[in-house]
Backbone as CSV, one residue per row, in Angstrom:
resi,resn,N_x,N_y,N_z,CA_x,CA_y,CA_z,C_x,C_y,C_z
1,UNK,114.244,-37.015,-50.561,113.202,-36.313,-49.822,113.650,-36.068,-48.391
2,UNK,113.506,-34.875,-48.013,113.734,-34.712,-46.577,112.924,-34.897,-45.819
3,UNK,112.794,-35.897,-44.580,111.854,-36.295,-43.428,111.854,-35.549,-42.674
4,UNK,110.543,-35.633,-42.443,110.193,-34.750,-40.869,109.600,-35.482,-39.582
5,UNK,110.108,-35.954,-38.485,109.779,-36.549,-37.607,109.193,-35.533,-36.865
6,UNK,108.302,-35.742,-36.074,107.069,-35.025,-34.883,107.298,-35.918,-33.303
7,UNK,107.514,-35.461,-32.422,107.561,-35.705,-31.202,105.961,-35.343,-30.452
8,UNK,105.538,-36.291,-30.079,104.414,-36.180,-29.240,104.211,-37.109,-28.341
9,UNK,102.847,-36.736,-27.210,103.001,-37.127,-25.539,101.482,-38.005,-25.698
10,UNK,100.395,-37.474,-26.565,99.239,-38.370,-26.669,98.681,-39.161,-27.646
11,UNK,97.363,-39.873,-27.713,97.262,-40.254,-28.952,96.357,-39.480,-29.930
12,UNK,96.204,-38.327,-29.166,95.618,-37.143,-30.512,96.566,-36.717,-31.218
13,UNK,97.742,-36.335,-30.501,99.015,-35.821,-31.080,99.393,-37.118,-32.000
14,UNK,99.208,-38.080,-31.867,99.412,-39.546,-33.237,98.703,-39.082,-34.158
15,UNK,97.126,-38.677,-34.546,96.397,-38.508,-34.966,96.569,-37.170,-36.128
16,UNK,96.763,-35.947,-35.422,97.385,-35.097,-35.590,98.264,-35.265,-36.635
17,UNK,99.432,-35.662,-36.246,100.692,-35.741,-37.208,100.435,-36.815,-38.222
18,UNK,99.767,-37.731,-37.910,99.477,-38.516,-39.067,98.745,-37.925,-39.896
19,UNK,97.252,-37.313,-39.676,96.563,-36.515,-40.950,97.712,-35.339,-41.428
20,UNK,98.587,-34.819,-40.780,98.990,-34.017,-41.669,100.183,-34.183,-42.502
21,UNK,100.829,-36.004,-41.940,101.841,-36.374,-43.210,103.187,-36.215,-42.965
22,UNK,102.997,-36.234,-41.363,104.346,-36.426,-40.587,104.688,-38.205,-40.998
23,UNK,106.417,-37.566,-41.477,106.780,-39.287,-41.767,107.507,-40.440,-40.844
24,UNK,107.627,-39.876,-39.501,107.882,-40.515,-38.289,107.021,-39.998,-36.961
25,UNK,107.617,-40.384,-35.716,106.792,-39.913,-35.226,107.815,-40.213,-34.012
26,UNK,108.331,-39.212,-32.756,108.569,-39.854,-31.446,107.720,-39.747,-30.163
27,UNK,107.857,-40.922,-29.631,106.647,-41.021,-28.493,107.582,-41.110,-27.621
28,UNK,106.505,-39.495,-26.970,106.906,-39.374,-25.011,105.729,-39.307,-24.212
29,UNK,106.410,-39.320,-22.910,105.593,-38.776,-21.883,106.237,-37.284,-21.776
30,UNK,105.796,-36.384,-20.901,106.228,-35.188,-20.612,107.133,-34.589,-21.415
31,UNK,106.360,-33.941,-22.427,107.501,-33.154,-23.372,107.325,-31.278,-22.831
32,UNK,107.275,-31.450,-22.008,107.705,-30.077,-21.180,108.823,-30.279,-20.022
33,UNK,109.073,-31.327,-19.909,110.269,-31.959,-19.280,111.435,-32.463,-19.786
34,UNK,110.757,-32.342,-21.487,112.147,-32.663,-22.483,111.924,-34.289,-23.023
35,UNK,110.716,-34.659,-22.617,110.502,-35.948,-22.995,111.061,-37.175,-22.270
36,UNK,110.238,-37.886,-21.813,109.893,-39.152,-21.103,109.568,-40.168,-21.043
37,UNK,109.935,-41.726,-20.765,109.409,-42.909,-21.708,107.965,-42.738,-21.622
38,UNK,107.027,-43.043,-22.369,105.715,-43.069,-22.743,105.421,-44.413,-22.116
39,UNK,104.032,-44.643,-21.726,103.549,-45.735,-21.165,103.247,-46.758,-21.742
40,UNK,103.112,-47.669,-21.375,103.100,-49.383,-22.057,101.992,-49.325,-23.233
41,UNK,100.703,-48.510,-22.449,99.576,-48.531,-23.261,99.716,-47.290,-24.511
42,UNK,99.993,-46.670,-24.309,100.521,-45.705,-25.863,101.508,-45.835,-26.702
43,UNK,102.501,-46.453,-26.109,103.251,-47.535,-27.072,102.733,-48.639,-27.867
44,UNK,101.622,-49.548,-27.047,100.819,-50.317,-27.730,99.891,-49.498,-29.371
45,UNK,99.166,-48.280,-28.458,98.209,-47.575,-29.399,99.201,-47.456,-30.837
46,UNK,100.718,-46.487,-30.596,101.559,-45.977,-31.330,101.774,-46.963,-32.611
47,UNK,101.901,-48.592,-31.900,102.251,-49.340,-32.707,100.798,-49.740,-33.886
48,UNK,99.825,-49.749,-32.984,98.783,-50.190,-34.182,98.336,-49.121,-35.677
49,UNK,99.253,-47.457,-35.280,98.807,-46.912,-36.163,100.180,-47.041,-37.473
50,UNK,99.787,-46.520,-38.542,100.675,-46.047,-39.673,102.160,-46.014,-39.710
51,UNK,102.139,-44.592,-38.993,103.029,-43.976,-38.844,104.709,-45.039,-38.289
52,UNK,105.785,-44.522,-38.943,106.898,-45.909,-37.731,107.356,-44.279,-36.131
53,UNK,107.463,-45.292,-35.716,107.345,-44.862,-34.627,108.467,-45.296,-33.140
54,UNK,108.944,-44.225,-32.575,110.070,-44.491,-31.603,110.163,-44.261,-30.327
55,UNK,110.282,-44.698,-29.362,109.909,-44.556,-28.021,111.073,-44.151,-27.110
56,UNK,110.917,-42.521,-26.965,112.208,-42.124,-25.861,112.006,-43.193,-24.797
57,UNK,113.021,-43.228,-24.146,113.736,-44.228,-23.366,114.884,-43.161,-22.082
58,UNK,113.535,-42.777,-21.297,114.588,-41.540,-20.183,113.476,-42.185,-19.192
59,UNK,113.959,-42.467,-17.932,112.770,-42.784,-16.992,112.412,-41.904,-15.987
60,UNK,113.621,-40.638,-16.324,113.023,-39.396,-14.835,113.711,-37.852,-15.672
61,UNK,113.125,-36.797,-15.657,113.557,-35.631,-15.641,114.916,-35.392,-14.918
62,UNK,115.840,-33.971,-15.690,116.848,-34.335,-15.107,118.284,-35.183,-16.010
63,UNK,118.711,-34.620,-14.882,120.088,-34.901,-15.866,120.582,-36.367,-16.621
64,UNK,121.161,-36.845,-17.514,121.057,-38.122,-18.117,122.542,-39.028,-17.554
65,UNK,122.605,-38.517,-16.724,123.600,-39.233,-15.395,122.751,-40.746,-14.773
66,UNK,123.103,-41.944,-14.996,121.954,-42.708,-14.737,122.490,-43.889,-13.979
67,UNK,122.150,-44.230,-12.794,122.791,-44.737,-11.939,122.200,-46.211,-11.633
68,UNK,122.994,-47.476,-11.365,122.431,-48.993,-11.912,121.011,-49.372,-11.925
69,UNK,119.843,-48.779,-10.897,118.499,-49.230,-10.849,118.024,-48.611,-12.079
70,UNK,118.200,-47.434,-12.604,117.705,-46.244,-13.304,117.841,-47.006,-14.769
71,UNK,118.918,-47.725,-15.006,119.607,-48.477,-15.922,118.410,-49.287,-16.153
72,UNK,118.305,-50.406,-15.187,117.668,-51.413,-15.243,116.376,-51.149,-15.919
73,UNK,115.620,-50.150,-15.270,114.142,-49.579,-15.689,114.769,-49.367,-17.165
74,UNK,115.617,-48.732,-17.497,115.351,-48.426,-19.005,115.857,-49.737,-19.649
75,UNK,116.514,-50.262,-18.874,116.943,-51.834,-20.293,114.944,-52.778,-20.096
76,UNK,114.338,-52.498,-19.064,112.894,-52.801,-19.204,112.423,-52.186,-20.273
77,UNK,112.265,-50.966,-20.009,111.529,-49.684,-20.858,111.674,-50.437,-22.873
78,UNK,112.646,-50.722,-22.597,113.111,-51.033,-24.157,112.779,-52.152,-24.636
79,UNK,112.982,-53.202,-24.029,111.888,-54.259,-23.742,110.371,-53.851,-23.869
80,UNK,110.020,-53.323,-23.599,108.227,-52.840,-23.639,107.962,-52.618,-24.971
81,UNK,109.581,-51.866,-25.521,109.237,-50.721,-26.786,109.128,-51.729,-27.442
82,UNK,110.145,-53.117,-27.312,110.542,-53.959,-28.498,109.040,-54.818,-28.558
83,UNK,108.593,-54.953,-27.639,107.336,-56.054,-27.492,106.124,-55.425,-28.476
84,UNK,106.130,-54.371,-27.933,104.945,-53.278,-28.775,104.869,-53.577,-29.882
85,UNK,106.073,-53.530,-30.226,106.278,-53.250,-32.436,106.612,-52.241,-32.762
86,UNK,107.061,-51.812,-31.849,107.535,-50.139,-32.026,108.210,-49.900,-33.478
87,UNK,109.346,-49.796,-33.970,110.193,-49.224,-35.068,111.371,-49.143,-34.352
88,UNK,111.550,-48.620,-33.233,112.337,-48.203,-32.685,112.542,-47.734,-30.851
89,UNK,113.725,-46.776,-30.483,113.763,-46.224,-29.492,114.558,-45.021,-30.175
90,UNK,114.629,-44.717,-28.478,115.199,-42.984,-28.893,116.627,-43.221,-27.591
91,UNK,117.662,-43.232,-27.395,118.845,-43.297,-26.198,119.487,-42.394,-26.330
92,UNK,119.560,-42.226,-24.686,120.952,-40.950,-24.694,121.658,-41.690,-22.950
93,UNK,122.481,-41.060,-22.704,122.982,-41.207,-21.399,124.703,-40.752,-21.388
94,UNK,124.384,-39.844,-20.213,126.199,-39.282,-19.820,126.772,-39.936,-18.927
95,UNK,128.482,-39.821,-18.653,128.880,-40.004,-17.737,129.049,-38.147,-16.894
96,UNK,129.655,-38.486,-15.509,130.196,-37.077,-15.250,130.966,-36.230,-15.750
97,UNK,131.568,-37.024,-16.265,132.692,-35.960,-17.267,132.157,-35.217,-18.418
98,UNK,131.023,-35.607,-18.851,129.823,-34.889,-19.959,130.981,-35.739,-21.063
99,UNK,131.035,-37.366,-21.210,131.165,-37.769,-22.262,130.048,-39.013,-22.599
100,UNK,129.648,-39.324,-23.328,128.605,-40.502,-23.574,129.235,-41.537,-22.781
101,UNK,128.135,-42.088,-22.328,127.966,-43.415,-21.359,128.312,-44.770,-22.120
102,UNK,129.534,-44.597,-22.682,129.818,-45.819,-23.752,129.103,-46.994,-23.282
103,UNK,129.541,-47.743,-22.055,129.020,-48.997,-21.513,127.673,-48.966,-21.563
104,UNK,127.183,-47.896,-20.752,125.409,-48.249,-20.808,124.591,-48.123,-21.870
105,UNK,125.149,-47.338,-22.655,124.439,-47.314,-24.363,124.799,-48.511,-25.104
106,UNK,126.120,-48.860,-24.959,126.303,-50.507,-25.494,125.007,-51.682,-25.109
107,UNK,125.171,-51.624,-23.754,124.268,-52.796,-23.372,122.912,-52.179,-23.767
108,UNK,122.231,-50.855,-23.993,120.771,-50.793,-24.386,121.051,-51.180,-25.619
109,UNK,121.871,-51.112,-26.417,121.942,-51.040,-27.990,121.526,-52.986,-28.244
110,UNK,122.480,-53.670,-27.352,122.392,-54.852,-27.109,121.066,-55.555,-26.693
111,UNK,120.260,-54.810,-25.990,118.471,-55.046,-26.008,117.667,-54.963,-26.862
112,UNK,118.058,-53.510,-27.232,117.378,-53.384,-28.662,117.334,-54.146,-29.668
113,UNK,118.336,-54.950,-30.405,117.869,-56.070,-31.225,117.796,-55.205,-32.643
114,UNK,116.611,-55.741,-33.187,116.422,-55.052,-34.875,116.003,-53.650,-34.505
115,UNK,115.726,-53.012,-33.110,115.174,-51.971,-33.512,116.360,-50.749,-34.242
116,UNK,115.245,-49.782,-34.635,116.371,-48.585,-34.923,116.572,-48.030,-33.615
117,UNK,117.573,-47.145,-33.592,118.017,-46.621,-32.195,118.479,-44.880,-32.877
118,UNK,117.876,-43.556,-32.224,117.973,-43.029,-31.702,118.923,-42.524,-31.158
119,UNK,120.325,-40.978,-30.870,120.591,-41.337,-29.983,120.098,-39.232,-29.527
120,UNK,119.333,-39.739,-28.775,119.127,-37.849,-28.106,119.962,-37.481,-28.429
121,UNK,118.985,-35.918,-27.643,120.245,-34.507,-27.318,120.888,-34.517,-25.958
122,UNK,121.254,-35.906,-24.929,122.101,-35.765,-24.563,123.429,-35.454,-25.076
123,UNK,123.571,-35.977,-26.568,124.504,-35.508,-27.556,125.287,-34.442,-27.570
124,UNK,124.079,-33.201,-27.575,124.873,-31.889,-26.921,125.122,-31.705,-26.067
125,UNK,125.198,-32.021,-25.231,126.133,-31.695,-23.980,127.462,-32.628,-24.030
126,UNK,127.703,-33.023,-24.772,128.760,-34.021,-24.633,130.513,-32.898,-25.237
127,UNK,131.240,-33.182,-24.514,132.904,-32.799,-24.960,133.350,-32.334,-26.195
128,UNK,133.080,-33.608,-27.038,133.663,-33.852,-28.144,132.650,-34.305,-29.330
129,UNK,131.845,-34.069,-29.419,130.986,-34.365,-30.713,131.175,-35.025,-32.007
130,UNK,132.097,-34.741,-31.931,132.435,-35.163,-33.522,133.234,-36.948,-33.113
131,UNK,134.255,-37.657,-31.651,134.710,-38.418,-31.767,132.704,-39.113,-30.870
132,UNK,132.130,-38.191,-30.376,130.584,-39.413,-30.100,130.056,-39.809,-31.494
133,UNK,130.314,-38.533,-32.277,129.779,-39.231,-33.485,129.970,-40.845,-33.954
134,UNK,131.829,-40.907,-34.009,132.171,-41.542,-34.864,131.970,-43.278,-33.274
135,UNK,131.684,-42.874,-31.928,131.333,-43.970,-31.232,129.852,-44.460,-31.581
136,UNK,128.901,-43.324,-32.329,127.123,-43.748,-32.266,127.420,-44.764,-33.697
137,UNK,128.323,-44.247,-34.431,127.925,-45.243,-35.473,128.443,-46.601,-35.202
138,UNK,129.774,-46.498,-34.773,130.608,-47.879,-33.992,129.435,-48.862,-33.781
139,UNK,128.425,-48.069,-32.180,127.516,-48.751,-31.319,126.388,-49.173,-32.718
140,UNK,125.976,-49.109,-33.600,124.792,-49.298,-34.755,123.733,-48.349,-34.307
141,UNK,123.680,-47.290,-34.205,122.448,-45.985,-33.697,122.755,-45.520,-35.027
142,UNK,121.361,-45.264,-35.420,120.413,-45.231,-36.812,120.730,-43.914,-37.442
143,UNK,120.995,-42.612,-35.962,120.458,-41.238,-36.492,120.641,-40.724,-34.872
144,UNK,121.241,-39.535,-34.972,121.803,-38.999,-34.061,120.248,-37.159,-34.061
145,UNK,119.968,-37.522,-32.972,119.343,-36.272,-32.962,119.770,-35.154,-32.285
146,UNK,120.175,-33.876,-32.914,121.013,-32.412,-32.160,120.591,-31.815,-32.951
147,UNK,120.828,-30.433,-31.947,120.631,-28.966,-32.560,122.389,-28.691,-32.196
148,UNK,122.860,-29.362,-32.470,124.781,-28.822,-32.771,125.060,-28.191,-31.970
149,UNK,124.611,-28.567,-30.611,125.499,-28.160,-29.404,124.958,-26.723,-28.908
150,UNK,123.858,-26.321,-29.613,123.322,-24.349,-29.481,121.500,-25.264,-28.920
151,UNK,121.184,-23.878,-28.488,119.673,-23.993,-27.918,118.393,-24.622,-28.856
152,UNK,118.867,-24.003,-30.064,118.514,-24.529,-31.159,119.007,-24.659,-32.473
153,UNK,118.489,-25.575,-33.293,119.552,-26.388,-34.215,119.688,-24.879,-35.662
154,UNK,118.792,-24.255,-35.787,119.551,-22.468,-36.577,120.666,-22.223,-35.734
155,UNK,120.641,-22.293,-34.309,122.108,-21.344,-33.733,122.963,-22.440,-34.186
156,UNK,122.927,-23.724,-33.919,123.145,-24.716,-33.790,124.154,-24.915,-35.447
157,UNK,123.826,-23.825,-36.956,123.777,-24.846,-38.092,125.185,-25.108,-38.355
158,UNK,126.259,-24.243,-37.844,127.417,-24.369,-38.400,127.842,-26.110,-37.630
159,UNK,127.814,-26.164,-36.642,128.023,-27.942,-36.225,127.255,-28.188,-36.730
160,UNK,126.178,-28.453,-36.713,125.386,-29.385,-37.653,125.852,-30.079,-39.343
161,UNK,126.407,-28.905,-39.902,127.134,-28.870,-41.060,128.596,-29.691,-41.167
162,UNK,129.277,-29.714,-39.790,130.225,-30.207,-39.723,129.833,-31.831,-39.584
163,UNK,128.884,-31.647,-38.740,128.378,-33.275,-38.534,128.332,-34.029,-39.366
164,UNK,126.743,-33.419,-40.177,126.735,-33.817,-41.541,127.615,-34.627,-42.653
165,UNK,128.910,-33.249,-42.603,129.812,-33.614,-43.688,130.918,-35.372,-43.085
166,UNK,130.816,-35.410,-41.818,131.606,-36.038,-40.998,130.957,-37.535,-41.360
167,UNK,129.385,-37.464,-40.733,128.637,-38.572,-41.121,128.847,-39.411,-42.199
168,UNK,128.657,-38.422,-43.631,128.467,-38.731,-44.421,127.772,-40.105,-44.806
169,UNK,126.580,-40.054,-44.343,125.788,-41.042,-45.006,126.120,-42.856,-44.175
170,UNK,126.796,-42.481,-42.931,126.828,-43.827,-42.102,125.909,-43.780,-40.956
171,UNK,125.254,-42.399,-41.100,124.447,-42.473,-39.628,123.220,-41.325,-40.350
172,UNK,122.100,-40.841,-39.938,121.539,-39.868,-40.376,122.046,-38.864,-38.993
173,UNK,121.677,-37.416,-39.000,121.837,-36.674,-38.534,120.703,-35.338,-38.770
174,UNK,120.073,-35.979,-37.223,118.210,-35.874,-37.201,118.042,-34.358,-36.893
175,UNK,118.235,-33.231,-36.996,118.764,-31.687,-36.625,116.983,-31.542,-36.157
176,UNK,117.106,-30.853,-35.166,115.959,-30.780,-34.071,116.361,-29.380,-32.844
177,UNK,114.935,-29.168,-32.310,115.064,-27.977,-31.511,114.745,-26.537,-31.903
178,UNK,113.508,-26.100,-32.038,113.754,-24.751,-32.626,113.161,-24.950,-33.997
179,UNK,112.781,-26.239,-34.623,112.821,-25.994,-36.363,111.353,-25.281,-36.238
180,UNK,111.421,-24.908,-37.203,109.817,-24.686,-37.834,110.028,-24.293,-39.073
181,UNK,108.478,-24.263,-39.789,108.604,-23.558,-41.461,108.966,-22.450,-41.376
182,UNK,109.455,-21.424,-40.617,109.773,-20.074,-41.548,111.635,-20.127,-41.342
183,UNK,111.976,-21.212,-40.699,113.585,-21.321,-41.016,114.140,-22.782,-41.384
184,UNK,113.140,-23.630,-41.543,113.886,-24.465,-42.366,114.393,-24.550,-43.016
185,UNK,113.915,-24.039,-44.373,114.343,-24.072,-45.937,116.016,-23.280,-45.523
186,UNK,116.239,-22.573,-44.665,117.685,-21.775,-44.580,118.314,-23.424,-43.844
187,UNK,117.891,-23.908,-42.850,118.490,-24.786,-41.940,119.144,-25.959,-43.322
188,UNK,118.355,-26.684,-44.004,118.143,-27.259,-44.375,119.614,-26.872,-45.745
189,UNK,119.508,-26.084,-46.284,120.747,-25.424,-46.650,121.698,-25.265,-46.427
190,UNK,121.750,-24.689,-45.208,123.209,-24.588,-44.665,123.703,-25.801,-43.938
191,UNK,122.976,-26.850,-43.595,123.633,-27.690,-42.796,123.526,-29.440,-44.031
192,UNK,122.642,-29.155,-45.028,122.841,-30.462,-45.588,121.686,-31.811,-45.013
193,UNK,120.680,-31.357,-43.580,120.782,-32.537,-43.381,119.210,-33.301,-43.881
194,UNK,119.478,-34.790,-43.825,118.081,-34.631,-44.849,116.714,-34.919,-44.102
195,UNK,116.919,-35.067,-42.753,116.001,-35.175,-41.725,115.262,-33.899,-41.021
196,UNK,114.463,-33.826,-40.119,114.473,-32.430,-39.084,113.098,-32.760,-38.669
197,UNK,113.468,-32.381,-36.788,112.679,-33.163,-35.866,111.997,-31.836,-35.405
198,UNK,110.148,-31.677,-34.877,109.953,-30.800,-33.928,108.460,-30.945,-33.471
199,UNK,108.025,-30.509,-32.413,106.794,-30.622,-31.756,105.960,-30.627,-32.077
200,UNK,105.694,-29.338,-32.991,104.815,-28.007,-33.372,103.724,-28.389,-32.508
201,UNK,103.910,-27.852,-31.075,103.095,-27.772,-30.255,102.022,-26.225,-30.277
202,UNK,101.535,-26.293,-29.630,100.371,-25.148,-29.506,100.387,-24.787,-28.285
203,UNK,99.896,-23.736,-27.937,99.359,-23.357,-26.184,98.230,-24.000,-25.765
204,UNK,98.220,-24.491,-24.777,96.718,-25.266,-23.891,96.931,-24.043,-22.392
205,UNK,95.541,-24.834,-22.353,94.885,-23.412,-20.768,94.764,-24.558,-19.440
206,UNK,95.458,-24.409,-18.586,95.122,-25.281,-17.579,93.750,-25.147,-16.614
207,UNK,92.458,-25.723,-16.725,91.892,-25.195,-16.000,91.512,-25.017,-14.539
208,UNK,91.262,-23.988,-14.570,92.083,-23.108,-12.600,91.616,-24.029,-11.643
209,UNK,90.397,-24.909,-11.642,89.890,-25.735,-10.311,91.501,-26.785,-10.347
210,UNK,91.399,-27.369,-11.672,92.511,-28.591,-11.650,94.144,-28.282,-11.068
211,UNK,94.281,-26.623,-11.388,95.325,-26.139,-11.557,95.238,-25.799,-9.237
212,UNK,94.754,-25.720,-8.891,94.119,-25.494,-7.737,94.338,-26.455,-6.554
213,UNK,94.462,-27.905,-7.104,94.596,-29.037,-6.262,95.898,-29.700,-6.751
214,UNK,96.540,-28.875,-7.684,98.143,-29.252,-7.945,97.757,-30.192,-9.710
215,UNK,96.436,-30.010,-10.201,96.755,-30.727,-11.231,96.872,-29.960,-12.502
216,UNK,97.469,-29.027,-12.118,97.567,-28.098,-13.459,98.521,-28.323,-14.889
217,UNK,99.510,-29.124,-14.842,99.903,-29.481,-16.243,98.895,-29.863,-16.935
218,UNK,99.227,-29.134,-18.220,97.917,-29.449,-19.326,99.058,-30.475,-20.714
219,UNK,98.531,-31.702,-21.465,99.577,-32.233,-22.085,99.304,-31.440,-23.446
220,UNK,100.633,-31.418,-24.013,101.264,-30.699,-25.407,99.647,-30.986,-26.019
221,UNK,99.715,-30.089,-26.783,98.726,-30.153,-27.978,99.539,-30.057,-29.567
222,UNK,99.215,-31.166,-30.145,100.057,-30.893,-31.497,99.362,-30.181,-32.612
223,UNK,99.972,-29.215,-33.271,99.093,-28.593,-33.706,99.113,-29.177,-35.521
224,UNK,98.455,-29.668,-36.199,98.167,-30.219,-37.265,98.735,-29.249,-38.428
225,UNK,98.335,-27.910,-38.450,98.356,-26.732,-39.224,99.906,-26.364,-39.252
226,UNK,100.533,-26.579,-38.050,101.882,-26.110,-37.981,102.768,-27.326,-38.456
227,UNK,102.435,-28.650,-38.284,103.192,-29.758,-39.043,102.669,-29.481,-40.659
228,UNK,102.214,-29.257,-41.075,101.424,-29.302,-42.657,102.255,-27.902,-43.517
229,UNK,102.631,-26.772,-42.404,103.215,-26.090,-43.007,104.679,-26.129,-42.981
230,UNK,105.304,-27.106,-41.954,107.100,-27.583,-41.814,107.005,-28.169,-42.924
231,UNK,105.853,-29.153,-42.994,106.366,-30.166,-44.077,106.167,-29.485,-45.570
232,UNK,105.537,-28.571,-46.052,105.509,-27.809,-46.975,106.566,-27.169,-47.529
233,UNK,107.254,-26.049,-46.361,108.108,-25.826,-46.169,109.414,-27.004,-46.688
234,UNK,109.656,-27.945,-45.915,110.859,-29.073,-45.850,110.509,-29.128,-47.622
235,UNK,109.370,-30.092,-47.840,109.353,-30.404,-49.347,109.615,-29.855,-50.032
236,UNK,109.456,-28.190,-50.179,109.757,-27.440,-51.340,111.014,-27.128,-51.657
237,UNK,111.827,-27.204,-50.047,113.426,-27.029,-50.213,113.816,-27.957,-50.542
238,UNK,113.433,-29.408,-50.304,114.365,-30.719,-50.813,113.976,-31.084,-52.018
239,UNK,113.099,-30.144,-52.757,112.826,-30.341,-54.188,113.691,-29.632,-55.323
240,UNK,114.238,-28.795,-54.244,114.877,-27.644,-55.276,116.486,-28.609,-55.383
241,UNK,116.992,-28.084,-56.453,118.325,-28.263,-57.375,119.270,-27.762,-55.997
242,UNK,120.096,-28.127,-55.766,121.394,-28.034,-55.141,122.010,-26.920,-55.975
């Protein structure tokens, strides 16, 4: 069966993806910023529901260049996740050279404990993809999430495919960015993979007084109807004969 993980910022968006049969779930803060550790108390909520559930682990917008205090907050952050009951986390982190942060992903991996681990789309931006691959599985990270180095994981499918075949079944390879039901069933084909991550956010209206005194971000709205039809979508392709 192919999984579909849902990324969301509240606990309606939990709600949401759970009635409609999302089989993971990642918890942020600011997913118009690309996603953000989520707070102590929605990590708590996250954990009491159903769903397993994973807690990005980024403590500021911005590039994943992360310098010793920045560190510290996230070897906390992970700590919080682990206390919760989380399932998991979500890690990424570069050096300047745009190669993975071997050392500092070691020592989060080393906090983490039983959880599963995550490792972002700092991924794509990285050099060499295929030798981070073969370092995420080294480090024990569960499932590598990319759209194969493109804006999104369709531009994305020919790496993805390579990944895939590379992986082979020592790591998952979580293809994200861009999915939805009217190109999965192709994604899902051409690249092999048996996972696929996405928002299915909706439009919200900021309203103008709030928007007025600087409080105008409105948070993601997940839209129930649009997870119910990915996952429709996903199921019918991972049902079919190879």
């Amino acid at each position: 069966m192919i999984r579909v993980e849902i990324c969301i910022e509240t606990p309606q968006g939990i709600q949401a993806a759970e009635a409609a049969g999302a089989d993971r779930l990642e918890l942020c803060a600011s997913l118009d910023a690309g996603g953000l550790t989520p707070s102590a108390g929605l990590m708590a909520y996250a954990a009491q529901r159903p769903l397993p559930t994973l807690a990005m682990i980024r403590p500021r917008a911005g590039s994943f260049i992360f310098d010793a205090e920045e560190a510290a907050v996230m070897q906390n952050d992970i700590r919080a996740a682990r206390a919760a009951g989380l399932t998991g986390v979500v890690l990424g982190a570069l050096r300047p050279d745009r190669h993975l942060d071997h050392e500092l992903l070691l020592r989060q991996c080393d906090a983490c404990g039983p959880l599963e681990r995550t490792l972002h789309r700092a991924f794509d931006l990285t050099q060499d993809p295929f030798a981070e691959l073969e370092f995420a599985i080294s480090a024990g990270f569960t499932r590598i999430l990319t759209s194969g180095q493109k804006p999104t994981a369709p531009e994305g499918a020919d790496c993805l495919a390579r990944l895939q075949k590379q992986a082979a079944g020592r790591l998952v390879i979580l293809a994200g960015s861009g999915v939805k039901a009217g190109n999965v069933a192709a994604l899902i084909r051409q690249t092999g993979v048996t996972e696929v991550h996405a928002s299915c956010r909706k439009p919200s209206v900021a309203d103008p007084e709030d928007a007025a005194l600087g409080f105008g971000s409105q948070p993601v709205v997940t839209d129930a109807d649009a997870i119910r039809a990915l996952i429709t979508a996903t199921r019918q392709t991972g049902s079919q004969p190879a």
